[in-house]
N, C-alpha and C positions, 0 to 999 in steps of 0.2 A: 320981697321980704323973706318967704321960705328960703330963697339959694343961699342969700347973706348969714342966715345960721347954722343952714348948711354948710356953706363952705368953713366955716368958725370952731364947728364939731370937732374936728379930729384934732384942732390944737388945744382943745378943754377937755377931751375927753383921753382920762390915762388908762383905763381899763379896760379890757376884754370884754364886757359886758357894754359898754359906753358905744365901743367901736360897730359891736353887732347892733347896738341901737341908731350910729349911724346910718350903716350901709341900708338898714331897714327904711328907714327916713326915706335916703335917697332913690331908694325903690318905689317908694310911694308916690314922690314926687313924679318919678319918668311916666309910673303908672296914671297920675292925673293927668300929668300934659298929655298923654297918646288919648285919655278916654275924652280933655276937651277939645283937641284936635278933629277927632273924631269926630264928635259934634257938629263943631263949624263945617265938617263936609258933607254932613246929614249922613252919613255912611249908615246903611244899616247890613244885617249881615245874611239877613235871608231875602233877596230881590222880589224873587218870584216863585211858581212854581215849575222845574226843569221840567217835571216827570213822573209817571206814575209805572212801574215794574208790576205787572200778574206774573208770580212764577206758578208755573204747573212740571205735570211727572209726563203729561200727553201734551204737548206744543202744536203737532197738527192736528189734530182736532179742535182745541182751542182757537187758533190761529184761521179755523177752515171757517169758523164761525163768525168771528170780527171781521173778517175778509168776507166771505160770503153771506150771510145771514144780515151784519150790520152792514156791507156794502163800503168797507175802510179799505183803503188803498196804503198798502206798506212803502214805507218812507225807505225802510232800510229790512236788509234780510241777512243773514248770518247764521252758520251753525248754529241752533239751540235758541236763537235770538230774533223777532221780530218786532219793530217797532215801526209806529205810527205815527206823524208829526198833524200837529193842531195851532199854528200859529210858529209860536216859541215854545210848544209843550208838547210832550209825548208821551203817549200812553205805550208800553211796549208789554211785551209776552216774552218769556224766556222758563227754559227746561232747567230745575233746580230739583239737585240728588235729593234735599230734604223736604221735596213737598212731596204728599202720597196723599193720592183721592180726592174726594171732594171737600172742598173747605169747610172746614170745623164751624167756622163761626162766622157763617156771613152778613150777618149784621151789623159787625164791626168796623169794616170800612166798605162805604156804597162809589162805586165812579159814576159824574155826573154826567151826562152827554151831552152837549147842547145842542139843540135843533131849534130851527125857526118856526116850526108846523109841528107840533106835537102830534095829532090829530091824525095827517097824513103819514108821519113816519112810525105810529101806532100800527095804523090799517097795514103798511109794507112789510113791517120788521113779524105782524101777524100772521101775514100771506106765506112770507117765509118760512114757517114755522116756530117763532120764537112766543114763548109762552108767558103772560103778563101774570103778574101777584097783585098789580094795582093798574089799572088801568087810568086813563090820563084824567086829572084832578086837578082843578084850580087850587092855589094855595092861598094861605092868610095874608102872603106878602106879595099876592099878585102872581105867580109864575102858575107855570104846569108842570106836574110828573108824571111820571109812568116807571112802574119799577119794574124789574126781571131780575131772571138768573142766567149766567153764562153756561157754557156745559161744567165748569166743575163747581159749579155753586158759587160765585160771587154775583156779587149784587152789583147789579148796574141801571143804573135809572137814566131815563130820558128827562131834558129840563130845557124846556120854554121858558126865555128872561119874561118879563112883565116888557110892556110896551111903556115907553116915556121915562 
């Protein structure tokens, strides 16, 4: 029904004004069909999570501490750049001219870790040196956490799923 008026527009419409309300038309229409296209292939447009970037001003020492302290094995190494793979997702580290010091606000975004044994990778990551703010806590929706800080102040917490 829309194309049939569509197509009918430009020979009723004399004016300048008629025409822009054409082409408008016809924009709206291409723009429904790609958004119910769209639809019918479930398309969404964020799949999953790729990745998580820590940029820091000190790289080795950061990097010395996920590698040695959390026991992460680097996926990939590059000037200025290391990254971590978890699946389909990476946590990575990189040297960025505009960070300086310790993070201003680390409460604002926490990374979560998952481990099977909260309990045990508490006692390890402790043996290590690494210094808890929360030590491991059953939660209301079943899991465990354990929170920390990185050396430049980001928050990073340990998380046991629930069972079942």
């Amino acid at each position: 029904m829309e194309s049939n008026v569509v197509m009918y527009l430009p020979l009723i419409c004399s004016s300048e004004c008629l025409m822009r309300l054409y082409y408008k038309v016809v924009f709206l229409i291409i723009c429904l069909h790609v958004l119910q296209r769209s639809k019918e292939r479930n398309m969404e447009f964020i799949e999953s999570l790729a990745g998580v970037i820590i940029w820091t001003e000190n790289l080795d020492r950061l990097s010395n501490f996920y590698q040695d302290s959390l026991n992460m094995k680097p996926h990939s190494v590059r000037p200025g750049f290391v990254a971590f793979q978890f699946g389909d997702t990476r946590l990575s580290l990189g040297k960025h001219n505009n960070v300086v010091g310790q993070s201003e606000e680390p409460y604002r975004i926490m990374v979560n870790l998952g481990v099977s044994d909260i309990h045990e990778a508490f006692r390890t990551l402790e043996s290590r040196g690494v210094s808890f703010i929360r030590s491991p806590e059953k939660e209301h929706w079943g899991g465990w956490v354990a929170t920390f800080f990185d050396p430049d102040g980001n928050l990073l917490q340990l998380l046991e799923a629930p069972v079942g």
